[in-house]
C-alpha positions in Angstrom: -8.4 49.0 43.4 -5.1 48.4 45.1 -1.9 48.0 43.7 -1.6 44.7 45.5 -4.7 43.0 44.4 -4.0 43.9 40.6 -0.7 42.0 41.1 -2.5 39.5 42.9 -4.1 38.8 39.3 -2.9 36.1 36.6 -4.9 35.8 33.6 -4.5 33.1 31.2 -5.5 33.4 27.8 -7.5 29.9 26.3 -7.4 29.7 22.1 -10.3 27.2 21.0 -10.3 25.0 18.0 -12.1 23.5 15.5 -16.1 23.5 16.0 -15.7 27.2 17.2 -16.0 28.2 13.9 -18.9 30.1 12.6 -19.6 32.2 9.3 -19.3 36.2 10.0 -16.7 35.8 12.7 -14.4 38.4 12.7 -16.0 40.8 10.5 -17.5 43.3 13.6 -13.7 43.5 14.9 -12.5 44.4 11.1 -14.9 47.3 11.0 -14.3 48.1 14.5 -10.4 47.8 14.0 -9.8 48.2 10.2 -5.6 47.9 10.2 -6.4 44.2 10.9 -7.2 44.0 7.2 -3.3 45.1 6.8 -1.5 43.2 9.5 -3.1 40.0 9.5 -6.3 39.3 6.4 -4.5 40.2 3.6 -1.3 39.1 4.7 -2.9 35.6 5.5 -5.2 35.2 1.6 -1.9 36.6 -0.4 0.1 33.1 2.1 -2.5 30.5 1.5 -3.5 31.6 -2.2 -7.6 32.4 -1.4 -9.4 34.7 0.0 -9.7 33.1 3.5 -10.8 36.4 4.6 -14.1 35.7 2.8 -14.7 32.2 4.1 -14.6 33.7 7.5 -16.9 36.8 6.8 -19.3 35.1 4.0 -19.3 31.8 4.4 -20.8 29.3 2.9 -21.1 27.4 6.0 -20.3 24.1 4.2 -16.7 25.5 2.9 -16.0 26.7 6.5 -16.4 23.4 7.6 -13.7 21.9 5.7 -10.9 21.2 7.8 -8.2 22.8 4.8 -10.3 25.8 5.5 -11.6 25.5 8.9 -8.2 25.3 10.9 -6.9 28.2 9.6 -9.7 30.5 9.8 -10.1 29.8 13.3 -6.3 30.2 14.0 -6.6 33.5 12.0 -9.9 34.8 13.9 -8.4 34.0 17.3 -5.2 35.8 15.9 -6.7 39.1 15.0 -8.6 38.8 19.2 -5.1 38.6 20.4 -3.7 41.3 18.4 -6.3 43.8 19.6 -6.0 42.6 23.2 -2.1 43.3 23.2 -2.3 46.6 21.0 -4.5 48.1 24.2 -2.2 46.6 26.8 -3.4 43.0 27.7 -1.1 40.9 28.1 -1.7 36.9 29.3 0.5 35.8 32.1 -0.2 31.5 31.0 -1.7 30.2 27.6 -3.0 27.3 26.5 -4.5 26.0 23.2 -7.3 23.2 22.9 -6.5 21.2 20.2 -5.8 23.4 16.8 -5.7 26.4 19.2 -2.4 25.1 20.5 -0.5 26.3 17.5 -2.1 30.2 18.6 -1.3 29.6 22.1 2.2 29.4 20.7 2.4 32.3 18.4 1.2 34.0 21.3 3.7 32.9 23.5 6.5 33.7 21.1 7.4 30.1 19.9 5.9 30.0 16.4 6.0 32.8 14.0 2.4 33.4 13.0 2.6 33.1 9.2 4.2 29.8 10.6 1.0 29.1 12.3 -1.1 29.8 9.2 0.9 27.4 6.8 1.0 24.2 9.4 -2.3 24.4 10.0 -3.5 24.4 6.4 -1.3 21.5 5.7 -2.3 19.8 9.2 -6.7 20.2 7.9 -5.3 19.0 4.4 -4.0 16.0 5.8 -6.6 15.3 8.5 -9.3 15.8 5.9 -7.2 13.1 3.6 -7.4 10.5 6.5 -11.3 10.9 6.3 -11.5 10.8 2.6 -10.0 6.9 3.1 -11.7 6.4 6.6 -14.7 6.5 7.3 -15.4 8.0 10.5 -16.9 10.5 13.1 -16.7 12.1 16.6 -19.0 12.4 19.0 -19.5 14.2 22.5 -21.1 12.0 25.3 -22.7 13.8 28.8 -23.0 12.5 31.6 -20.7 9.7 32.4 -17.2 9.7 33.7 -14.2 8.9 31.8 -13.2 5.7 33.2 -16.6 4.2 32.6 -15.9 5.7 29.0 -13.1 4.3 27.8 -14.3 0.9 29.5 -17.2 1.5 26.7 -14.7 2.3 23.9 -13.2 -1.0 24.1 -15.6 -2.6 24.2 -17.2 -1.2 21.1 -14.3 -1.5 19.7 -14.3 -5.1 20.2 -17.6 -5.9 18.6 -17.4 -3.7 15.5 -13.5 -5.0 14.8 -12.7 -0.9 14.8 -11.0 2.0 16.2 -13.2 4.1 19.0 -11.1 6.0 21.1 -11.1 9.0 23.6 -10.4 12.4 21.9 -11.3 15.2 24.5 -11.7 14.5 28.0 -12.7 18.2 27.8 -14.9 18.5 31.4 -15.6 16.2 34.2 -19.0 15.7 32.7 -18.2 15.8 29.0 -15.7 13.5 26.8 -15.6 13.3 23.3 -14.6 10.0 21.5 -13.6 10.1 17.8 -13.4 6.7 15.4 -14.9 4.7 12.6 -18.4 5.2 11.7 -19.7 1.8 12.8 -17.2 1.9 16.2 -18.7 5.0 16.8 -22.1 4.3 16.2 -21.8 1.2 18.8 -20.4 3.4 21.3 -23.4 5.5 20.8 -25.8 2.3 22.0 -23.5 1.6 24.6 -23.2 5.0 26.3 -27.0 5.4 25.7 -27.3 2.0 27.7 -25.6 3.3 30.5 -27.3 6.3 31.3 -25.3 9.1 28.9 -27.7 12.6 29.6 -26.8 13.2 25.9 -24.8 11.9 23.2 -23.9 14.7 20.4 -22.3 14.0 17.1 -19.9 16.6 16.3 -19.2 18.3 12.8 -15.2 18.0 12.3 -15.3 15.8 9.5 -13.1 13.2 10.9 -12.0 10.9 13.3 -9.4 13.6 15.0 -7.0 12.7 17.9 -7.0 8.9 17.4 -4.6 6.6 16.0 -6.3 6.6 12.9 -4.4 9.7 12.3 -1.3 7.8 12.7 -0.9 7.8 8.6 -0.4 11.6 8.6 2.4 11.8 11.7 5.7 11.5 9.7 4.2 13.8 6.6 3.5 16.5 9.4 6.7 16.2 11.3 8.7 16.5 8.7 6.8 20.2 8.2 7.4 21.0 11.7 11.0 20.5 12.0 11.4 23.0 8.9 10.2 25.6 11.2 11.6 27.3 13.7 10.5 26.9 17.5 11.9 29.1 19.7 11.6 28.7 23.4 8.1 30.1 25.0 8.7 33.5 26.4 4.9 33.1 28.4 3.9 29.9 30.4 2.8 26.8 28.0 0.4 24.0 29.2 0.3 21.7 26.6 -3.2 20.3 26.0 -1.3 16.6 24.9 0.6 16.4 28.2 -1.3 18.9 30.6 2.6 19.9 31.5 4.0 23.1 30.9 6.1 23.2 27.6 9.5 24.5 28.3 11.0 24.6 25.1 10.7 25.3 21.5 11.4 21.4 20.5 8.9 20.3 23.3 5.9 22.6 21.8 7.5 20.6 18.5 6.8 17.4 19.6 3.4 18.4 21.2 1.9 19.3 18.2 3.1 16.2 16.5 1.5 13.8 19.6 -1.5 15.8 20.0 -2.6 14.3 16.1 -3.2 10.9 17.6 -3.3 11.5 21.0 -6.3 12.8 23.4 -6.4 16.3 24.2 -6.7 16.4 28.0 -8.3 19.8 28.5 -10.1 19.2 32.3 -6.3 18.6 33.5 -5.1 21.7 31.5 -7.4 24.1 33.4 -7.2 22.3 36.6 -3.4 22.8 37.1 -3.5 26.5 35.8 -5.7 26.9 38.3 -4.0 25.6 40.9 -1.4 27.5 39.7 -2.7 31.0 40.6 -4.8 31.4 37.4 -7.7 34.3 38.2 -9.5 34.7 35.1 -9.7 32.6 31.9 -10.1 35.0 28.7 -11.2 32.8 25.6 -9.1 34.7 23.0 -10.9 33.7 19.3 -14.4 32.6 17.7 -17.4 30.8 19.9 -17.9 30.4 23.7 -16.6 26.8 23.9 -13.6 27.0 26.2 -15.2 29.6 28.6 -18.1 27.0 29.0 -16.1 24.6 29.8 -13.5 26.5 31.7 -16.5 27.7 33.8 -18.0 24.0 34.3 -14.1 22.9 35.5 -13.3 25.5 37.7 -16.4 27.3 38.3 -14.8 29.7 41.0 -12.4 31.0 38.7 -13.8 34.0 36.5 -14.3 33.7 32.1 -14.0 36.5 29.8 -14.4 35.9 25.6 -13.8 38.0 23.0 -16.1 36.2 20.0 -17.3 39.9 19.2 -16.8 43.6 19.5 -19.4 43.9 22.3 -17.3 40.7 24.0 -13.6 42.1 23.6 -14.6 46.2 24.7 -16.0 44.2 27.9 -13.2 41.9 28.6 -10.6 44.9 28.2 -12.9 46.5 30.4 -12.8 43.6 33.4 -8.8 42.9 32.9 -8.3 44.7 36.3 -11.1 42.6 38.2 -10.1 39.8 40.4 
């Protein structure tokens, strides 16, 4: 290969979020990379006070689920995929987060101290989890219809259940995600059905995530993120609450604090890192979510995961392909 089409190459590294999560993940790059244990398991169960280590290896699935312990195991996994990815020389020229995996697209960017990471995200599941403990409510993926005809649906269901439906992901063309109170939800449910949806999926988050039902939690969670320092990103930032490059360390701040009641905007994300010269999208963490979608967006541009051994030896393996 020549020298001039390996500089040709920009590689962005995507860090999923909550859903991705799934009992046993990280255990085969553990045994495969054992100073992990060291640098990042045991260093993350003595911070939080359990063995989070466990809930990501054993399970049950049920505890995984819980947003207190969901948000940081899947920052954590995706940590431990970066680390291995830099120890043997790859290195992301852009990053970018959905959702929860914005906090790892800024540890990986230099902005947030990891250990930082760890301790917002617990407290950001505690809180999130609190808002569903006094509101009832759910999220839901619909297929098949665009976004405008979406959020035309939202209010209206809205409207006739006197509740809050709202856009959460507008994660593909083909795929947006709404998040609200049971019975809003459940309307919208009829009415995308109605209108021809190809599928309508309820989602396991346990709560209604990125709408202004998360409102409650906004000052508690601010006031944890301005006792933490955010240093200005040292790699490329698109923020998944503004689709916008992030330019400095009190931007990624006020990102993170948005991004709780606003929608994540993940089709616009990948479209302008695309169009910014982006050759391959490497999924750095647990599941295939964001390469699936990454692939549906910009289906020209290459994916890459690292959810497994098997999936990382290949993707250090294809970091010189174009």
């Amino acid at each position: 290969m020549s020298i001039e089409r390996t500089m040709m190459q920009k590689n962005a590294f995507v860090f999923p979020g909550q859903g991705s999560q799934r009992v046993g993940m990280g255990l085969d790059l553990a045994d495969e990379w054992p100073e992990l244990l060291d640098t990042h398991y045991r260093v993350a169960d003595e911070i939080l006070g359990f063995p989070l280590s466990t809930y990501c290896w054993e399970g049950p699935a049920a505890d995984l689920r819980y947003m207190p312990i969901t948000q940081p195991a899947v920052l954590l996994t995706s940590l431990v995929s970066l680390q291995v990815l830099k120890r043997n020389g790859f290195q992301p020229d852009v990053v970018a987060g959905h959702s929860l995996g914005e906090f790892t697209a800024l540890v990986c960017a230099g902005v947030l101290e990891w250990t930082d990471a760890l301790r917002l995200v617990r407290l950001r599941g505690e809180l999130m989890a609190g808002v569903n403990d006094r509101v009832s409510g759910t999220m839901v993926a619909v297929v098949g219809l665009a976004l405008p005809e979406i959020e035309d649906l939202c209010d209206k269901a809205a409207a006739d259940s006197a509740q809050v439906v709202e856009i959460a992901n507008y994660n593909d063309p083909r795929q947006v995600v709404v998040s609200g109170q049971t019975d809003a939800v459940a309307r919208l449910m009829e009415l995308v059905s109605d209108a021809g949806a190809e599928r309508v999926v309820t989602l396991e988050i346990g709560g209604p995530a990125h709408s202004s039902l998360m409102g409650q939690i906004v000052d508690e969670f601010a006031a944890a993120l301005a006792e933490v320092r955010f240093d200005d990103p040292l790699v490329p930032v698109y923020s998944g609450d503004t689709a916008d490059r992030v330019l400095t360390g009190q931007a990624a701040r006020d990102c993170l604090r948005r991004q709780l009641t606003g929608r994540v905007r993940w089709t616009d994300v990948v479209a302008r890192m695309a169009d910014a010269g982006v050759t391959r999208f490497v999924e750095v963490g647990p599941g295939r979510v964001l390469s699936k979608l990454c692939g549906r967006i910009r289906p020209e541009v290459p994916t890459s995961r690292t959810n497994d051994v098997v999936s990382l030896r290949r993707t250090l393996a294809e970091r010189h392909e174009a």
